[in-house]
C-alpha positions as CSV (number, residue, x, y, z in Angstrom):
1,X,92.5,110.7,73.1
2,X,93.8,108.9,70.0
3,X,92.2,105.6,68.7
4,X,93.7,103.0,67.3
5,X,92.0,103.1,64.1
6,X,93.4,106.3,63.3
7,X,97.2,104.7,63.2
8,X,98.0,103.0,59.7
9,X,98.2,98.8,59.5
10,X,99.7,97.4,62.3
11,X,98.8,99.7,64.9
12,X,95.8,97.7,66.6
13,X,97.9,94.5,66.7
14,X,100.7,96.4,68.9
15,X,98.4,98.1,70.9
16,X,97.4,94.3,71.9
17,X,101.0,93.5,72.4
18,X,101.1,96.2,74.8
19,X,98.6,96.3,76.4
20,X,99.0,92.0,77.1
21,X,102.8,93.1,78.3
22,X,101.7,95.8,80.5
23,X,99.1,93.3,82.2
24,X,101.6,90.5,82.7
25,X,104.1,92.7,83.8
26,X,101.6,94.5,86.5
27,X,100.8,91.2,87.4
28,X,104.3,90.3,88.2
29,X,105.3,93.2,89.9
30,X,102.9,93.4,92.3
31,X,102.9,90.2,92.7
32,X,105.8,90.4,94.4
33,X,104.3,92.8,96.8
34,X,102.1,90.3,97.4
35,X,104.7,87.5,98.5
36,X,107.0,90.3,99.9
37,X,104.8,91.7,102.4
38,X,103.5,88.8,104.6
39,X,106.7,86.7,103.8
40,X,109.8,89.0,104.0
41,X,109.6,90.0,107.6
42,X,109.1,86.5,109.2
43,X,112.1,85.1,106.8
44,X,114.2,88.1,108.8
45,X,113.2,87.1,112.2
46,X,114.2,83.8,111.0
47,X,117.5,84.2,109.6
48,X,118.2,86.1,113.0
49,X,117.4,89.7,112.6
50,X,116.5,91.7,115.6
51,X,113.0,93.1,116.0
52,X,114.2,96.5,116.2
53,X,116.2,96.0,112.7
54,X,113.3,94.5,111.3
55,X,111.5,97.8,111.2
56,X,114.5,99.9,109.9
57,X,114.3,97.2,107.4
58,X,111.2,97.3,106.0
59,X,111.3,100.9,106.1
60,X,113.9,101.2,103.7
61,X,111.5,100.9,101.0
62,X,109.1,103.6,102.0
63,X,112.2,105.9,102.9
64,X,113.7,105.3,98.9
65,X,109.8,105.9,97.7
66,X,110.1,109.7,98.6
67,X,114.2,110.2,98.0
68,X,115.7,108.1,95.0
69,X,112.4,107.6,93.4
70,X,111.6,110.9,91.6
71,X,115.4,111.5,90.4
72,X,115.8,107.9,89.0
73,X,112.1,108.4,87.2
74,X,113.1,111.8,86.3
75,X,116.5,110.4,84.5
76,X,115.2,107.3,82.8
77,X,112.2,109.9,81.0
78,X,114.6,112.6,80.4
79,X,117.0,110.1,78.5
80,X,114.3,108.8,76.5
81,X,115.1,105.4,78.3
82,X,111.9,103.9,80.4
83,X,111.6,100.7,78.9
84,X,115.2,100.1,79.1
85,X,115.1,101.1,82.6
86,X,112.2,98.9,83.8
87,X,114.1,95.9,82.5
88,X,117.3,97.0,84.3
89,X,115.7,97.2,87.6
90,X,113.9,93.9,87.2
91,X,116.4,92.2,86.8
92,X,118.8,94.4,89.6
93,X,115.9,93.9,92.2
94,X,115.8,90.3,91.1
95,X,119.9,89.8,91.1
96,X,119.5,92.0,95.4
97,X,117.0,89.1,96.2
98,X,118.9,86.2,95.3
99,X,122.0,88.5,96.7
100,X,119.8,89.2,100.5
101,X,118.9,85.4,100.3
102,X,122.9,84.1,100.2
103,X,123.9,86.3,102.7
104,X,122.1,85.9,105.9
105,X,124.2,88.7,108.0
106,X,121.8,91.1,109.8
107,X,124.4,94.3,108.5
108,X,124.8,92.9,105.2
109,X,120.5,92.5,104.6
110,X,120.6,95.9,105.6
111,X,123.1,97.3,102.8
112,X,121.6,94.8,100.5
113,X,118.4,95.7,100.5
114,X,118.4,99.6,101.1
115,X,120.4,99.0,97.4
116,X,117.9,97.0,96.2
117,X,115.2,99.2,97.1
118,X,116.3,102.0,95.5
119,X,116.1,99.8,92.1
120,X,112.5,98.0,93.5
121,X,110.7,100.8,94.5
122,X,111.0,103.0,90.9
123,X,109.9,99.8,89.3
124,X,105.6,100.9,90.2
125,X,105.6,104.3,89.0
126,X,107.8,103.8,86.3
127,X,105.6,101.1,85.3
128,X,102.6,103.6,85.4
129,X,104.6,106.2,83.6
130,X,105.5,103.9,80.8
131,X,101.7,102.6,80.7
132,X,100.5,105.9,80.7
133,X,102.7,106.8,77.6
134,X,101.0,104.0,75.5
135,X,97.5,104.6,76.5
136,X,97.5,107.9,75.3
137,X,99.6,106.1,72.2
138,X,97.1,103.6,71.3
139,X,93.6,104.8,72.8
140,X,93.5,102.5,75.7
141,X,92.1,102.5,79.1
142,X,94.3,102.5,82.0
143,X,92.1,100.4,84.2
144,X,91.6,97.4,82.6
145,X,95.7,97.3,82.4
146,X,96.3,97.8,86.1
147,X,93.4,95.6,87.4
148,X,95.6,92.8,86.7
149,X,98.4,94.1,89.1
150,X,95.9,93.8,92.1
151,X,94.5,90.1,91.2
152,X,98.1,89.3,91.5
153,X,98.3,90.8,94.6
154,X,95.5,89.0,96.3
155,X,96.5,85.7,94.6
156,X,100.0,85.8,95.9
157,X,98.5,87.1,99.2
158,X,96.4,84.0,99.6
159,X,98.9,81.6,98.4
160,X,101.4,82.9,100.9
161,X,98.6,81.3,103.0
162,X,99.2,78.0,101.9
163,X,102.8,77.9,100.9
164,X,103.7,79.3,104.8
165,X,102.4,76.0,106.0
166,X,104.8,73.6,103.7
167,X,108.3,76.0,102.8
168,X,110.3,76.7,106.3
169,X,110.3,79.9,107.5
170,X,114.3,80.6,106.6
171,X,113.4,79.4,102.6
172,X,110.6,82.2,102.4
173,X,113.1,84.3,100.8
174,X,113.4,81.8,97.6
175,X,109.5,82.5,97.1
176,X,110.0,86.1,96.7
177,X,113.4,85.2,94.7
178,X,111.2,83.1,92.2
179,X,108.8,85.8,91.7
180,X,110.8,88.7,90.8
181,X,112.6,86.4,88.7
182,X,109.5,85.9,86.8
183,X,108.8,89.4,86.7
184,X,112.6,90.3,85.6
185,X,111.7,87.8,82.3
186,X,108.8,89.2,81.7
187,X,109.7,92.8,81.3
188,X,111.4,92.1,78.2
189,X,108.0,91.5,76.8
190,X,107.2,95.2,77.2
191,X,107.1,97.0,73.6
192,X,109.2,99.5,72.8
193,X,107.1,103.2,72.5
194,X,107.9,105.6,70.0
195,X,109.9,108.6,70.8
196,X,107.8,111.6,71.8
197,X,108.1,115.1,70.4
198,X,110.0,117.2,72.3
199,X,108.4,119.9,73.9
200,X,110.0,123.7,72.7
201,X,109.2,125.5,76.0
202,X,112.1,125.8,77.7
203,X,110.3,125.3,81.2
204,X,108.1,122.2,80.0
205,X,111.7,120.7,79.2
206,X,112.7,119.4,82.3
207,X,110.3,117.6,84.7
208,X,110.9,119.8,87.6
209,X,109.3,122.7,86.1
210,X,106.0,120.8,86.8
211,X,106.4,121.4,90.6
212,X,106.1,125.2,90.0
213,X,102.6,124.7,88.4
214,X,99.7,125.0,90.9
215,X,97.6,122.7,89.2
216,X,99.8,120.0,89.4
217,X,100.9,120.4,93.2
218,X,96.8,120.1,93.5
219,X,96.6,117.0,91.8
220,X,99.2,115.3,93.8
221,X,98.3,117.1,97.2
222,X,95.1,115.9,96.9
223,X,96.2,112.4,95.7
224,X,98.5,112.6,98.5
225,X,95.8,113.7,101.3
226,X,93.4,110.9,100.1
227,X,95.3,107.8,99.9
228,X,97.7,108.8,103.2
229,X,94.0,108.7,104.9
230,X,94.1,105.0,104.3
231,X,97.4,105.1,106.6
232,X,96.0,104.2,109.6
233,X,94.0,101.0,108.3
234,X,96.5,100.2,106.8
235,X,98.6,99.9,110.3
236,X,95.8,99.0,112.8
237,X,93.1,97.5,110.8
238,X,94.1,93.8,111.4
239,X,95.4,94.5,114.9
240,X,92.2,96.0,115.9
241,X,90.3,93.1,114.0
242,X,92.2,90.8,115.9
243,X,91.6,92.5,119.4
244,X,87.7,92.4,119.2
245,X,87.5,88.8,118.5
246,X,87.8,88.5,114.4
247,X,89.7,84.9,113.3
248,X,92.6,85.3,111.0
249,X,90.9,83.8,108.1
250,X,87.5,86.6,108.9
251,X,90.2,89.6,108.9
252,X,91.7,88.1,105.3
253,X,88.3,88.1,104.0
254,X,87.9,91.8,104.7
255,X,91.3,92.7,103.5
256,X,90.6,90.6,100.1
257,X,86.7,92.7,100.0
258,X,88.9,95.8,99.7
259,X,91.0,94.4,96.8
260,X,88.2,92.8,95.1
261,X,86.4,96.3,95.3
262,X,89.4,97.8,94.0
263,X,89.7,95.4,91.2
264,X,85.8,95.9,90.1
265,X,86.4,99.4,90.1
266,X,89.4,99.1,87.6
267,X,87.4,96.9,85.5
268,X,84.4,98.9,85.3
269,X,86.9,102.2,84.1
270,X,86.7,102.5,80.9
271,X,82.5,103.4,81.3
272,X,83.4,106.5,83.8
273,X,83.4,108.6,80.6
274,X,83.1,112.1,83.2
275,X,85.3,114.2,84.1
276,X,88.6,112.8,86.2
277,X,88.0,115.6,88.8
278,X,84.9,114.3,89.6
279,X,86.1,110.5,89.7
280,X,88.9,112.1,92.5
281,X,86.3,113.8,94.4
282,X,83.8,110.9,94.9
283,X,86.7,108.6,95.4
284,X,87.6,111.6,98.5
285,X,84.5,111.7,99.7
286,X,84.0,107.9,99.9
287,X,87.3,108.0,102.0
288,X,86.1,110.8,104.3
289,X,82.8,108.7,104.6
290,X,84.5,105.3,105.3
291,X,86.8,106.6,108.2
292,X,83.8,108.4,109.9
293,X,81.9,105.0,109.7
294,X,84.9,103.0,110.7
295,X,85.4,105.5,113.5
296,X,81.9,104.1,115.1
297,X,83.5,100.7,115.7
298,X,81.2,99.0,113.3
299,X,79.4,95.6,113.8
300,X,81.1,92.9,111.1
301,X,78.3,93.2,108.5
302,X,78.7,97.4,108.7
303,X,82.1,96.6,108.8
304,X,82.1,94.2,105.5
305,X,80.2,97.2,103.7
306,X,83.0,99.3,104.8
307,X,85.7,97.5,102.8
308,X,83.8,97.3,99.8
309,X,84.4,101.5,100.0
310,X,87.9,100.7,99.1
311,X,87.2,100.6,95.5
312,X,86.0,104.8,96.2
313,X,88.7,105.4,98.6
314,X,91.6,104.0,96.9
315,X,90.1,102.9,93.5
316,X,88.3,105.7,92.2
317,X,90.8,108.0,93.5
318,X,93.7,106.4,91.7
319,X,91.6,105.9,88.3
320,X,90.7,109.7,88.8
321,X,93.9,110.6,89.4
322,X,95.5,109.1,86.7
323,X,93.0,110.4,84.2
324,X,94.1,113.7,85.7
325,X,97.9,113.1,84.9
326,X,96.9,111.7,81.1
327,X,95.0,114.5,80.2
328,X,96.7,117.4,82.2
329,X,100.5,116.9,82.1
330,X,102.7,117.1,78.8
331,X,103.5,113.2,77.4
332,X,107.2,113.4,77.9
333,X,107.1,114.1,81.1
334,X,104.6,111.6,82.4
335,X,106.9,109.1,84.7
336,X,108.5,111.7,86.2
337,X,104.6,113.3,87.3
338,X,103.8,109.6,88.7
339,X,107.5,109.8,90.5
340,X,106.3,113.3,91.8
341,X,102.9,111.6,92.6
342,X,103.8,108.7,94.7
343,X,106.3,110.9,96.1
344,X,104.3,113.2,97.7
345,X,102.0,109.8,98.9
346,X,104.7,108.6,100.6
347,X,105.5,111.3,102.3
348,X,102.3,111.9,103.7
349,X,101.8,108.1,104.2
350,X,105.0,108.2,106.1
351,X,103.9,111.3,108.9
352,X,100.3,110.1,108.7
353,X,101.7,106.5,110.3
354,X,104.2,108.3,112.7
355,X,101.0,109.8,114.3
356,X,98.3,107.4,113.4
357,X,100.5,105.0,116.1
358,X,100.9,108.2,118.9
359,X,97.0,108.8,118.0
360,X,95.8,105.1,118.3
361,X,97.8,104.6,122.0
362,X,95.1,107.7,123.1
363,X,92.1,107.4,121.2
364,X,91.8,103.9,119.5
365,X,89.6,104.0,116.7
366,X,89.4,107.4,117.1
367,X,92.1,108.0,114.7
368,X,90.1,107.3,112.1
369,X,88.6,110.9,112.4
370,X,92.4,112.5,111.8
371,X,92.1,110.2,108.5
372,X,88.3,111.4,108.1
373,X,89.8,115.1,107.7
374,X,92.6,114.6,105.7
375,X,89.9,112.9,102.9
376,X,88.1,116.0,103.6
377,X,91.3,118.3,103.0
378,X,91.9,116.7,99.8
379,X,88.1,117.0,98.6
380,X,87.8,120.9,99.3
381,X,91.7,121.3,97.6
382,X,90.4,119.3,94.4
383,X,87.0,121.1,94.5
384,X,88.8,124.5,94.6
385,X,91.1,123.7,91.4
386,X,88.2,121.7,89.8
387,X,87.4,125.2,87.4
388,X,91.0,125.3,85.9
389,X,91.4,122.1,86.2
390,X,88.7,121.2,83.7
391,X,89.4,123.6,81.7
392,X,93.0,122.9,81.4
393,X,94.1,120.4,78.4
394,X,97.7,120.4,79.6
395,X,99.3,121.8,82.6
396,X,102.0,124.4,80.8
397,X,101.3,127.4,83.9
């Protein structure tokens, strides 16, 4: 990887720039997530929305993750236009928002906000693209940059807490409003990268061709496998908290260990100095491991151990992941790969729900040995490509 000290005067100093507008923008971005999330549904059933509308609502964004997602990433990098694009749909998802927030029809939220997912959802991966294209620019270290995306997360999480006791329910929206405005203003802080080389090979030209390269479909199938394990905690976690007697403010606590474990992990990046396929692979066998165990029904302080196993499950998997993308796939085609990537997550994440909920109405916590084997799955498909995959600088067939 290229250091900083190898780029003439002024190269260290704009590597700070961007690496302090990639943090604040992280921050703001997921941020919003974090007001979105436990907010945006109870502003709907507020304004009127039917329960059964609710969830084709708050689907939209998980159905535009796996459909407009990889063509509008694909566009922006093939144009040469990913900063320019990030901006855009800041501000577009800021300006559908405001628009949702005017206009409190159950029909028209639904039109509004399938359109303004579809300029929301790029916003993450792009983000990571765009981040990925300067720290292989300046010699930086991804982790450090995206640990500041999950502190926001957990901050706006927990100050949802407090602000849902003072803002009426149908004024949530202005919270989320006020957010992505925030983050629409900061993206213009992001620094403009230079333009990469173009790539001669014909195939290499256009981001597609990196779905007909085995090594990449294993990076994202596993990637895939791993994090759509997390689907069913992600869905009955709380619920099942709730049912054996946890208080609300135990379960937060064990949904902000996870983060917090997540967060170390990113800090602590920069020293993994192995290989990426090995981050990937502990990171799949933590998750295989953490599903067994939460399979058993653990006591609290098992189960507080558990959570901490987020920052292998998710955290290590993502780092490893990403390492994998930086070193293994061409430079101008890196935001389309992280399109691909979360993608193929949300596909998986998607089914893996569907079933998790037919599952969990038979076997309970039993579903956590489906989520068990699908860690395991992406562990043996890693540690089958591991060879070529180490010995691979750049993914070109």
């Amino acid at each position: 990887m290229t250091t900083e000290s190898q780029f003439p005067g002024g190269a260290q100093s704009s590597g700070r720039r961007f690496a302090v507008g990639v943090g604040l923008f992280y921050a703001t971005t997921l941020g919003i997530i974090g007001v979105y999330l436990p907010f945006f549904p109870v502003w709907l059933k507020a304004v009127g929305v039917e329960a059964s509308l609710i969830g084709i609502i708050t689907a939209l964004p998980s159905l535009s993750r796996f459909t407009v997602l990889p063509f509008v990433t694909a566009l922006a990098e093939r144009h040469q236009v990913l900063r320019g694009a990030i901006v855009f749909m800041a501000f577009a998802t800021a300006l559908g928002f405001a628009a949702i927030g005017v206009l409190h029809q159950p029909v028209t939220i639904l039109i509004l906000f399938a359109l303004t997912a579809c300029v929301w959802t790029p916003l993450g991966p792009m983000t990571d693209g765009y981040t990925l294209k300067g720290v292989a620019r300046y010699g930086l270290d991804y982790g450090p940059l995206r640990l500041w995306g999950s502190a926001a997360f957990v901050v706006g999480a927990l100050g949802c807490g407090l602000l849902a006791g003072v803002i009426a329910a149908p004024h949530l929206i202005w919270v989320i409003v006020g957010v992505t405005v925030l983050s629409a203003f900061v993206s213009l802080g992001l620094q403009p990268l230079d333009t990469p080389p173009v790539v001669a090979t014909a195939s290499l030209s256009r981001a597609n061709a990196l779905l007909r390269r085995p090594l990449f479909l294993a990076i994202i199938g596993t990637a895939a496998l791993v994090q759509g394990s997390h689907a069913a905690y992600y869905t009955f976690a709380s619920i099942t908290w709730q049912d054996t007697g946890l208080d609300g403010m135990t379960i937060a606590a064990l949904w902000s260990l996870g983060v917090i474990a997540e967060i170390v992990v990113f800090a602590l990046s920069p020293r993994f100095s192995g290989s990426p396929v090995v981050l990937v692979m502990i990171g799949a066998a933590g998750a295989a491991l953490r599903w067994v165990i939460t399979a058993q029904e653990p006591p609290i302080a098992v189960l507080a151990v558990v959570q901490l196993m987020h920052g292998l499950s998710y955290g290590m998997t993502h780092i490893g992941t990403i390492g994998l993308l930086v070193r293994s796939v061409p430079h101008h085609v890196l935001a389309s790969a992280q399109g691909y990537l979360v993608a193929s997550i949300g596909v998986v994440t998607t089914i893996t729900m569907v079933l998790s909920g037919l599952i969990y109405a038979q076997v309970g916590q039993g579903v956590y040995y489906l989520m068990a084997a699908m860690a395991g799955a992406g562990l043996l498909l890693i540690g089958v490509a591991r060879q070529k995959l180490d010995a691979s600088s750049e993914i070109a067939g």
